[in-house]
VOGU-3710 file (C-alpha; in Angstrom, 3 decimals, decimal comma):
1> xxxxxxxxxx> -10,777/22,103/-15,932  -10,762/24,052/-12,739  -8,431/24,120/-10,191  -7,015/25,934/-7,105  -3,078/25,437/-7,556  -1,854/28,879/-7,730  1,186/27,729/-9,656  -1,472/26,126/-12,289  -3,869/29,578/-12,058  -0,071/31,792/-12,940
11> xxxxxxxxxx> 0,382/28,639/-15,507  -2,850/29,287/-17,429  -3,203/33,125/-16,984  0,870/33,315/-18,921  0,050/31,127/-21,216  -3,621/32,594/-22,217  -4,444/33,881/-26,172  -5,430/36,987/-26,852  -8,917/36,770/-26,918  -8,343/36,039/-22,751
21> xxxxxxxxxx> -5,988/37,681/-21,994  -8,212/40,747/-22,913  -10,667/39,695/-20,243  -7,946/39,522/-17,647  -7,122/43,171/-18,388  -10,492/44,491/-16,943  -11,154/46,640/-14,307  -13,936/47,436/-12,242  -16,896/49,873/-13,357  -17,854/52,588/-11,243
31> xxxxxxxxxx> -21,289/52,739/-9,389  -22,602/56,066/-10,751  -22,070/54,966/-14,345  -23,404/51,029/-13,597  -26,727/52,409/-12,251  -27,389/55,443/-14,816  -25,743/53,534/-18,219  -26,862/49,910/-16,763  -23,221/48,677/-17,791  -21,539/45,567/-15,951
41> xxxxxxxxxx> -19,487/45,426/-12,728  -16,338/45,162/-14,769  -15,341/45,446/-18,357  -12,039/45,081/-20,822  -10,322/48,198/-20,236  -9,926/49,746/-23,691  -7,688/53,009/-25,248  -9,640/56,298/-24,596  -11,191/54,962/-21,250  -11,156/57,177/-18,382
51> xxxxxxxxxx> -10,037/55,758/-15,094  -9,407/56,601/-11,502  -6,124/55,067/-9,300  -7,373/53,548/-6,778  -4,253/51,822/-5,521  -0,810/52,700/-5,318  1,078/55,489/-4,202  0,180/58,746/-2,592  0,925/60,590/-5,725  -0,978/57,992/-8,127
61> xxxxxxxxxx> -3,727/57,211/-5,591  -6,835/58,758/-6,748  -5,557/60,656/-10,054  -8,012/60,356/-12,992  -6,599/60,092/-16,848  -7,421/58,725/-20,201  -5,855/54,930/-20,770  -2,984/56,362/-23,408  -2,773/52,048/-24,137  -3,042/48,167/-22,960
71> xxxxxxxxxx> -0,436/45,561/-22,870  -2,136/42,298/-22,986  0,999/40,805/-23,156  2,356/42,298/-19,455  -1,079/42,508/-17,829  -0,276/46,771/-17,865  -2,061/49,830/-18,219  -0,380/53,343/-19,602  -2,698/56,574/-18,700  -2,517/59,729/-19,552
81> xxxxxxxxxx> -0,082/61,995/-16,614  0,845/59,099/-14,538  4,544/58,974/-15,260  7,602/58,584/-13,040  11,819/59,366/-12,799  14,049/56,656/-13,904  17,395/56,554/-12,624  19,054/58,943/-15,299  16,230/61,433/-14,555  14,283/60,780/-17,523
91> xxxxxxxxxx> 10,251/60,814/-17,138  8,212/57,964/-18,502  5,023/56,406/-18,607  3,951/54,727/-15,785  2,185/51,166/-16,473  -0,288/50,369/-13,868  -1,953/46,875/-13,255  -5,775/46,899/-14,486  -6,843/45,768/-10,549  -5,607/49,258/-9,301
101> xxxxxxxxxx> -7,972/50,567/-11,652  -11,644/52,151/-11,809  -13,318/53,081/-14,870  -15,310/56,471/-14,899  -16,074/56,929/-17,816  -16,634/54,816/-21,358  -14,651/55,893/-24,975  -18,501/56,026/-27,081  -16,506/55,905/-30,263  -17,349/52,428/-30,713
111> xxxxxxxxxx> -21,246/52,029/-31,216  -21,006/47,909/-31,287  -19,293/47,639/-27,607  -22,488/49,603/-26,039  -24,468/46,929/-28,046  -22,188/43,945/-27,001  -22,285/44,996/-23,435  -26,331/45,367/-22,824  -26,601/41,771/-25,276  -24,262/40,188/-22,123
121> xxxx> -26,019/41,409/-19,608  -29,435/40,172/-21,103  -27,639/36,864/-21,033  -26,838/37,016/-17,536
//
């Protein structure tokens, strides 16, 4: 079933499993690394990734940092030096949407993703 209601898309994307929700939490791939690695346009964003801000503010806009960890449950990213004041002056992690997002670089410590990802583009 497809359909256009926003209030049905919000509906469907809060009330997704795991296994989608971990799809929604992808971000886009950068060019250099699609055309030398042949890897998709987007991917799951995944602990150890590196990834560039490319939205937000001017002192998170274009930082680069390792993904410290994914919340599938709040549609958030954590990385690595992106962190900002509370109220009581404490420093914390910043969580960032996945859209904001650009991957540079892939964690290799998992041979069977490489493998996944060139078996779905073969598909395609």
């Amino acid at each position: 079933m497809v359909t256009a209601s926003a209030r049905k898309q919000r509906k469907r994307m809060y009330n997704a499993p795991l296994h989608v929700r971990t799809q929604l939490v992808s971000a886009h791939v950068d060019k250099k690394l699609r055309r030398e690695d042949g890897v998709p346009r987007s991917l799951p964003l995944r602990k150890g990734d590196q990834v560039r801000v490319m939205r937000g503010g001017p002192k998170v806009r274009g930082q680069i940092g390792k993904v410290l960890s994914v919340d599938r449950r709040n549609f958030r990213v954590v990385i690595d030096g992106i962190r900002m004041k509370k109220a009581d002056e404490k420093e914390v992690e910043r969580p960032l949407h996945p859209s904001n997002l650009m991957i540079i670089a892939l964690d290799e410590s998992d041979p069977r993703r490489r493998r996944r990802m060139l078996d779905r583009e073969e598909k395609a």
